[in-house]
C-alpha positions in Angstrom: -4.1 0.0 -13.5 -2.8 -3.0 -11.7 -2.9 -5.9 -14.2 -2.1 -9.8 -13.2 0.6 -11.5 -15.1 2.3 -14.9 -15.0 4.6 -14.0 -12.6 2.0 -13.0 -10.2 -0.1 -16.1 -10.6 3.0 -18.7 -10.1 2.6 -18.6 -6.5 -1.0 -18.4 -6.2 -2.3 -21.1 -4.0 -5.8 -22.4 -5.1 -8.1 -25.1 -3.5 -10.9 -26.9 -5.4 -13.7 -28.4 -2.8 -16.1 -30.4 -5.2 -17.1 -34.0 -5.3 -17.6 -34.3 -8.4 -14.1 -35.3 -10.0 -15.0 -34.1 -13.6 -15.7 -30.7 -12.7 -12.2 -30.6 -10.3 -10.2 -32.1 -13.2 -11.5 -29.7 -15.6 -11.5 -26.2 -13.2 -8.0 -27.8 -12.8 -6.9 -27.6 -16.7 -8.2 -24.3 -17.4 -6.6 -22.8 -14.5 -3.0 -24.2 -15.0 -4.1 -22.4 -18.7 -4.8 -19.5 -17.2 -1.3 -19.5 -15.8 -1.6 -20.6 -12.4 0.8 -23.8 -11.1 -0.1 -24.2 -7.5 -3.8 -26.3 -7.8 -4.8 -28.4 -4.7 -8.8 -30.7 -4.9 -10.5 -31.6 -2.4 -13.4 -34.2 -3.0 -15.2 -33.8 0.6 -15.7 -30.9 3.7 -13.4 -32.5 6.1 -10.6 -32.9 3.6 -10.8 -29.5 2.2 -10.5 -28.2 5.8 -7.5 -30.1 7.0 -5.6 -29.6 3.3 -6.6 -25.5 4.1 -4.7 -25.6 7.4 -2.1 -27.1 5.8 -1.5 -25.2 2.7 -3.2 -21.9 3.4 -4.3 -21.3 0.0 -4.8 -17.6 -1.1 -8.2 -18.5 -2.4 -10.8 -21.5 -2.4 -13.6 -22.7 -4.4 -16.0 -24.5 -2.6 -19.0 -26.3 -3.7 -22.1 -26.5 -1.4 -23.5 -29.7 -2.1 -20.9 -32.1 -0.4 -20.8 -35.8 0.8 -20.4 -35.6 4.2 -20.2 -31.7 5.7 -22.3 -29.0 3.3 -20.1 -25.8 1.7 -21.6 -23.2 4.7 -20.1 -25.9 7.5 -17.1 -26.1 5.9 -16.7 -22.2 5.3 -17.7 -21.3 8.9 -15.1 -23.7 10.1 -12.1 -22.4 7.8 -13.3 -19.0 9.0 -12.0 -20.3 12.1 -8.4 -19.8 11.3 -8.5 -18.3 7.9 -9.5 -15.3 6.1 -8.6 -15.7 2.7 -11.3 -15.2 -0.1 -13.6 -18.2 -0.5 -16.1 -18.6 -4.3 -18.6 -21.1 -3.3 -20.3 -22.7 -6.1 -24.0 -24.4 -5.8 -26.9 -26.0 -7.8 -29.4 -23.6 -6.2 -29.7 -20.4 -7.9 -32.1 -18.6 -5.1 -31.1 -15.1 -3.4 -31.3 -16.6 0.1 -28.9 -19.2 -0.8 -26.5 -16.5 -2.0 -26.9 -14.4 0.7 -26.3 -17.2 3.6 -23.2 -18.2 2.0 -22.1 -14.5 2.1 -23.6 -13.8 5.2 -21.2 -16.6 6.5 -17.5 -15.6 5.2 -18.0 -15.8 1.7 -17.0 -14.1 -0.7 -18.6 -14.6 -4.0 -21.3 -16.9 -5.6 -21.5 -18.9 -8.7 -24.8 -20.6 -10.1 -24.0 -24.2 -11.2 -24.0 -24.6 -14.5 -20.9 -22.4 -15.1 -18.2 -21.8 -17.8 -14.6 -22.6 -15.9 -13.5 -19.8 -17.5 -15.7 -17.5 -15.6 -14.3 -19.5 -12.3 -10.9 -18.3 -13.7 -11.2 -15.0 -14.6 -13.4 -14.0 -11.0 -10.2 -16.0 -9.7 -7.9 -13.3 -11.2 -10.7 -10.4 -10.3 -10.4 -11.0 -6.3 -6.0 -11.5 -6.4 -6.3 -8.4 -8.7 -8.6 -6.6 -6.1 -6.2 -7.9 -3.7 -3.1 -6.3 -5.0 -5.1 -2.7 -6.0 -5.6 -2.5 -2.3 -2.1 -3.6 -1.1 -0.8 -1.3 -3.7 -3.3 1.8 -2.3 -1.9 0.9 1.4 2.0 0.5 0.1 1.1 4.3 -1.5 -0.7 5.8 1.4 2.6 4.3 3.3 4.6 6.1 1.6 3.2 9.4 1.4 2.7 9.1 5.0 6.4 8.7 5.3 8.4 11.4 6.6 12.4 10.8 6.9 14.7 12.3 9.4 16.8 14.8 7.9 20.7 14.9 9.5 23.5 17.2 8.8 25.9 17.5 11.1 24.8 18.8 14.3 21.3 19.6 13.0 18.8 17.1 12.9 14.6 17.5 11.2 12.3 15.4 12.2 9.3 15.8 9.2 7.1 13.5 11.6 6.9 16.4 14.6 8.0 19.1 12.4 10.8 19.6 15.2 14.4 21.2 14.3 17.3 19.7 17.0 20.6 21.2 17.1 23.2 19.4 19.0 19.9 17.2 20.6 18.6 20.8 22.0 15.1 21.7 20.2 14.9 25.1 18.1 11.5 27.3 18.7 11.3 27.7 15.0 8.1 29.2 13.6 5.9 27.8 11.4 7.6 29.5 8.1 10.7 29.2 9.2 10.5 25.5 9.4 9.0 25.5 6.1 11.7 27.9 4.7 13.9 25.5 6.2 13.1 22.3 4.8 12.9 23.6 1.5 16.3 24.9 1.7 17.3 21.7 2.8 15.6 19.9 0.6 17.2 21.5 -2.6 20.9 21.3 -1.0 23.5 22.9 -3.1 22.0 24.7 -5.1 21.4 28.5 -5.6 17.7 29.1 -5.2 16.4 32.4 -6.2 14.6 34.4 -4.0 11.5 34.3 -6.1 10.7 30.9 -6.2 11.8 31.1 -2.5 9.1 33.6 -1.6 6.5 31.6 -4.8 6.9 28.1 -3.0 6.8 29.0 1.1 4.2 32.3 1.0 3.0 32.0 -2.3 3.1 34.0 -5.6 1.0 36.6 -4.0 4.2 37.7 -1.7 6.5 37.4 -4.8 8.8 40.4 -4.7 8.7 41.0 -0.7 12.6 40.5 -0.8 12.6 42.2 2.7 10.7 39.0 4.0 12.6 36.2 2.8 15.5 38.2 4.6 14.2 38.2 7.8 13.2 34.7 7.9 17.1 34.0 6.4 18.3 35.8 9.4 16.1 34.4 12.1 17.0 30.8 10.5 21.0 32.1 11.0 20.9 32.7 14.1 19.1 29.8 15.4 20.9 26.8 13.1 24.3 28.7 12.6 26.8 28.7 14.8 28.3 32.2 13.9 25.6 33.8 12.0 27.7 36.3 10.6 29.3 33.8 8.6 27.0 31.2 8.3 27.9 27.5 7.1 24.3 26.6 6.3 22.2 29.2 3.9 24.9 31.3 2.2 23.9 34.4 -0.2 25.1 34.8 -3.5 24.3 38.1 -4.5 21.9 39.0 -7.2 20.8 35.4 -7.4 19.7 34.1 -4.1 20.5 31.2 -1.4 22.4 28.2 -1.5 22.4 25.9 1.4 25.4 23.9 2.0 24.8 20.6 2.8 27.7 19.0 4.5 28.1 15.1 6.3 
């Protein structure tokens, strides 16, 4: 689980749109307790909107019942240029009040009166939604990653599952790539044929030595430039295969 600490919250930008000055002043207090720094207020519609473009805070709380523009005006009109998460806050406890505002960009709703606590902690429930789903992406990212694999002349793209030697493609089949990569993927070290056969045909196949010696040949003669004494995928008798990994 993702958790929100300190460090997280220092840069957090937050903008207070109320025109009532007690209830910005206290939101205010409780917030820099909660461990956020960055605080910007707002007492009217057209000057929460021009301090948003300026600022572009990470999150705003904006009260419905303004002086000059009301809360949905001013939230259609940030929408204009801004996406980030907006917590409007209003007198008016009705369901169709709630669902306008989120029918128009926002993103919660909170029934006036409220404890500024509550303000604080869905504050630190959206940033730590926020982050959960950056951190999802950032870990789909990387298991969608495939590196190129180089070694001398020999070059694997994971991406196409494609084998190059000396820029020319090799027509390797399916288990041969797969023997391959493994091989490559545990460089310099002997790897029995067991866990060979176990981890590219499964442990069904374990002890079909004549197998895993085709496949070694067929990889020989495609990757190795003398096949009969191959750099790459050496034997060591009795034990198994060690591919040699050079610059």
């Amino acid at each position: 689980m993702i958790n929100i600490n300190s460090s997280n919250l220092n840069n957090k930008k937050i903008l207070l749109i109320d025109d009532e000055k007690d209830i910005l002043n206290l939101l205010e207090i409780v917030l820099i307790k909660e461990g956020f720094k960055e605080i910007y207020k707002a007492e009217n519609g057209n000057k929460g909107i021009e301090l948003c473009e300026k600022i572009n805070p990470d999150i705003i709380v904006l009260d419905i019942m303004l002086p000059d523009i009301d809360g949905y005006e001013v939230c259609k009109r940030i929408r204009e240029f801004s996406m980030c998460p907006i917590i409007f806050l209003s007198a008016k406890s009705d369901d169709v009040d709630k669902l306008l505002g989120l029918g128009i960009g926002g993103d919660d709703y909170v029934t006036k009166p409220f404890s500024p606590k509550e303000i604080a902690f869905r504050i630190k429930a959206h940033f730590r939604r926020l982050e959960h789903m950056q951190f999802k992406v950032n870990e789909r990212k990387r298991d969608d990653y495939k590196e190129i694999i180089k070694f001398k002349d020999i070059e694997i793209d994971e991406n196409k599952a494609e084998v190059k030697k000396s820029g020319d493609v090799l027509n390797l089949t399916a288990k041969e790539y797969q023997l391959l990569l493994y091989l490559v993927k545990n460089p310099n070290m002997i790897l029995s044929k067991n866990s060979l056969i176990e981890n590219i045909w499964g442990s069904e196949y374990e002890g079909y030595d004549n197998t895993l010696m085709v496949h070694i040949r067929h990889l020989r003669e495609k990757i190795e430039d003398d096949p009969s004494r191959p750099e790459y995928i050496t034997t060591f008798k009795g034990l198994g295969y060690k591919f040699i990994k050079g610059d």
